[in-house]
C-alpha positions as CSV (number, residue, x, y, z in Angstrom):
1,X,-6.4,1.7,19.5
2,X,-6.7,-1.3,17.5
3,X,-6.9,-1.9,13.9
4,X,-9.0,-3.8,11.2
5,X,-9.7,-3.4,7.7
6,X,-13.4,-2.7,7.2
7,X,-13.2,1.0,5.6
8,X,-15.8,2.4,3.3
9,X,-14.6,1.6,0.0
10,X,-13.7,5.3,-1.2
11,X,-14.2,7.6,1.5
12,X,-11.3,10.2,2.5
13,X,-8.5,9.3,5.1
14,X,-8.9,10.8,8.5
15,X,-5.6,12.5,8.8
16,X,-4.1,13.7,5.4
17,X,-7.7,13.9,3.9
18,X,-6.4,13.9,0.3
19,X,-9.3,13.4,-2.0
20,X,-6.8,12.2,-5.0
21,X,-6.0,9.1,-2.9
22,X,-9.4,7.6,-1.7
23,X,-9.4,4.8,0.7
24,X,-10.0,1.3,-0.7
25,X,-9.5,-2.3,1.1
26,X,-5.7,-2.6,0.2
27,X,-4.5,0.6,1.5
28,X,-6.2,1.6,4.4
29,X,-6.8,0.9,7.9
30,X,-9.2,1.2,10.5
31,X,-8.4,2.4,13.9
32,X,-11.0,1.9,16.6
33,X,-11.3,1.3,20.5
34,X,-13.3,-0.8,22.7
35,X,-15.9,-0.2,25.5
36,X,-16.7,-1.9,28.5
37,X,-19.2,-4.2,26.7
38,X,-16.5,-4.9,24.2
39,X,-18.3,-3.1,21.8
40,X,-16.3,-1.1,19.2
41,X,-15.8,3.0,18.6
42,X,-14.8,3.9,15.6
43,X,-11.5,6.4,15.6
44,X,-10.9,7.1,12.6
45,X,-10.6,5.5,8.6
46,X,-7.1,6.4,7.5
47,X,-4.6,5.2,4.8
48,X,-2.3,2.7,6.0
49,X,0.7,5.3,6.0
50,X,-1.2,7.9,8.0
51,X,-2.3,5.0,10.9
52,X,0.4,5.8,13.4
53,X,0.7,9.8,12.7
54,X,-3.5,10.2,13.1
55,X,-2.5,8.0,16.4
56,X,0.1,10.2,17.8
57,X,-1.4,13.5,17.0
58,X,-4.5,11.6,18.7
59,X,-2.7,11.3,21.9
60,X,-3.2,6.7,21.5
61,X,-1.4,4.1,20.4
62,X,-1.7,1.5,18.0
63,X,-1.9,-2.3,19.6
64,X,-2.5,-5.3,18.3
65,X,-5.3,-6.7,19.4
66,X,-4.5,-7.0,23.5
67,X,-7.2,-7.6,26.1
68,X,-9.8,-4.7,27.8
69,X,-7.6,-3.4,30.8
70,X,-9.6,-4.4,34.3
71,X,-12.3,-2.4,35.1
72,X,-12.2,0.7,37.6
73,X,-13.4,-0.7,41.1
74,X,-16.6,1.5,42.3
């Protein structure tokens, strides 16, 4: 999973889903994969805090930014 900063201004983090601390630009993070096309999926919007638990109790990892793996020969 990868990570960027484009979360809803407000909405509720993705793993501790505590609606007293809202998401904003400066403290949140979101996690997201890439396709084949190199098109992104959305993961999840989490607090930055909460990025690497919501990965490991996702079964993925967080990476920075590393290159689609080859694809599957047919």
């Amino acid at each position: 999973m990868s990570i960027e900063k484009r979360v809803p201004e407000g909405s509720i983090c993705d793993h501790c889903k505590d609606p007293q601390s809202p998401l904003t630009e400066s403290n949140s993070q979101h996690l997201f994969q890439r396709n084949w096309k190199g098109e992104e999926i959305t993961r999840a919007n989490v607090h930055k805090g909460c990025a690497q638990s919501w990965a490991e109790a996702n079964e993925g990892i967080i990476v920075d930014d590393e290159p689609l793996p080859p694809r599957p020969r047919v």
